[in-house]
N, C-alpha and C positions, 0 to 999 in steps of 0.2 A: 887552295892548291897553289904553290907557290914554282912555277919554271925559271931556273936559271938560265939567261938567255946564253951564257957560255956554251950549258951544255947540251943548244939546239944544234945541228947542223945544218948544212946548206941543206940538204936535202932533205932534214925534219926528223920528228923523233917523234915516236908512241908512247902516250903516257896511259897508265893503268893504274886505279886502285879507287879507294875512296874517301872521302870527307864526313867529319865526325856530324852528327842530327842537329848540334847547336851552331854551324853557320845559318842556320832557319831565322835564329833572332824572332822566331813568332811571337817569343813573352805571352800573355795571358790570353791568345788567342783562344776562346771555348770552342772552335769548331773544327781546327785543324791541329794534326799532331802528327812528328814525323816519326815514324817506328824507330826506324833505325839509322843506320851511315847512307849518305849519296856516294852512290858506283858513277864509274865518270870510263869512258874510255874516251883519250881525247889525241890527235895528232898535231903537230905544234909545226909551223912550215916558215920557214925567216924570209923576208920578201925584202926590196930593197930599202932599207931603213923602217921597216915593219914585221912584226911577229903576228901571223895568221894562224889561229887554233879552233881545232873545227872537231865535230864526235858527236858523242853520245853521252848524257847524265841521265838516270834513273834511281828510283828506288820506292819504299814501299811507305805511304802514308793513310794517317787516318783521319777520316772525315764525320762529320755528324749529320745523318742523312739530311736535306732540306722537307722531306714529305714526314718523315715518323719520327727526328731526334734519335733515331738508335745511331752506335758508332760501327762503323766499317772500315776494314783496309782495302784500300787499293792501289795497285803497281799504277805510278807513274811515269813516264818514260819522254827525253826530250831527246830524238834523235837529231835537231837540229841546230845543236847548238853552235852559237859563232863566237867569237872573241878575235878584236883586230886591235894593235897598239903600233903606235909609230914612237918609233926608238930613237927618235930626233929630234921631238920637244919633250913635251908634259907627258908622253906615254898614252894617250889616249885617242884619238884620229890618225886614222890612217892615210898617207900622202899625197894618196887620188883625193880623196875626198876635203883636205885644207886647203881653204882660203883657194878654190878654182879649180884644185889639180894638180897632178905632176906639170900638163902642157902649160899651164897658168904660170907657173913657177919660171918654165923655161922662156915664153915669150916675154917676162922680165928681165931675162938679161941672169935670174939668179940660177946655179947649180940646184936638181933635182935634191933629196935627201938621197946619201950612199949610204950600204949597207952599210952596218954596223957589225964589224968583224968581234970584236972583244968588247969586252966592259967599259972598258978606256974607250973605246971609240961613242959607246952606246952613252946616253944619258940616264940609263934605266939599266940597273945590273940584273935584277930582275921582276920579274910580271906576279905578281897578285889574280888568280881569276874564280878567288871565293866567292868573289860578290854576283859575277858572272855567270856560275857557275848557280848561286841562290834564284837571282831574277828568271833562269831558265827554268827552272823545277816551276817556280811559282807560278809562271805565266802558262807550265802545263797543267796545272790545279784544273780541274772543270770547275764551269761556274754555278753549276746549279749541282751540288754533287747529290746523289740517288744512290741508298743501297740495294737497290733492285728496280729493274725498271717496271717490273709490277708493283710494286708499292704503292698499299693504298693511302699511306699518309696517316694524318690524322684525324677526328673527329672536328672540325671548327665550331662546333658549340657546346662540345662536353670535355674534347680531348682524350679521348678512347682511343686508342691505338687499332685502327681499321682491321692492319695485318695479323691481328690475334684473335680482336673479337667485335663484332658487330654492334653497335647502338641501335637505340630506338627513337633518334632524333629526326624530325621533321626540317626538312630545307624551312626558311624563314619566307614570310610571307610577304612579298613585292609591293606592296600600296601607294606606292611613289606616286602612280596613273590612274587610281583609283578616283580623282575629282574628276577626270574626264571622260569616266563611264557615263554618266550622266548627260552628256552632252548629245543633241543630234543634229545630224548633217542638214545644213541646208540642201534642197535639190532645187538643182540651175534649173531656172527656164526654159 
């Protein structure tokens, strides 16, 4: 998603719509697969010599259960996504947070960053926030994804699928302790 910061206002602007399933860049991920486009509702707010963009990205992906290998979809949703650029270097930190601070800046003796009125003023004509936009979905992925929170997984010794049909495998048997069955306690004095 690409914001022309021209066409921010002081007072911000609402952006609406969505981004095509290949900013995912998963490549041969086997576990994860995005259905479809990321929905993005996102508000863009120009701050002084900084563009603040803050919403909501979601959409629908598939996962490969971790207990039974089957695939599932499930809505993902990142209501809190942030993006902050400062339009007075490199585009990337924001002017509280460089080298101290605004106050920092100013107990130097140097001018704050001023906004940046036009292109011509801005270093950055405009902001990029695909990637942004990518690490926010991601980091809402669960980590241990489950297509039901009953699922019983798999068989670990035959690989029978629990949730269809039952085995007739025996837990394995623990002899790790068995040298010390043999043993008896001394009794204290």
């Amino acid at each position: 998603m690409l914001i022309t910061l021209n066409d921010v206002p002081e007072e911000g602007r609402d952006y609406e719509g969505t981004e095509p399933r290949g900013i995912f860049e998963i490549g041969d991920d086997d576990n994860v697969k995005l259905k479809e486009s990321v929905s993005y509702r996102l508000r863009a707010i120009r701050g002084i010599g900084a563009l603040y963009v803050n919403g909501t990205v979601w959409g629908d992906v598939a996962f490969r259960c971790s207990r039974c290998d089957k695939w599932f979809t499930q809505a993902i949703e990142a209501n809190d996504f942030v993006s902050a650029w400062n339009l007075a270097d490199d585009g990337r930190t924001p002017p509280e947070r460089a080298e101290g601070g605004v106050e920092n800046i100013k107990e130097k003796g140097k001018k704050p960053p001023r906004a940046a009125n036009s292109a011509k003023d801005a270093c950055l004509e405009s902001v990029d926030l695909t990637g942004d936009i990518r690490e926010s979905m991601i980091l809402a992925f669960p980590h241990y994804p489950v297509c039901d929170s009953a699922c019983k997984g798999m068989c670990p010794q035959c690989g029978t699928n629990l949730n269809q049909k039952e085995c007739n495998c025996q837990p394995p048997t623990d002899d790790r302790w068995v040298g010390l069955d043999g043993l008896k306690l001394k009794e204290e004095p």
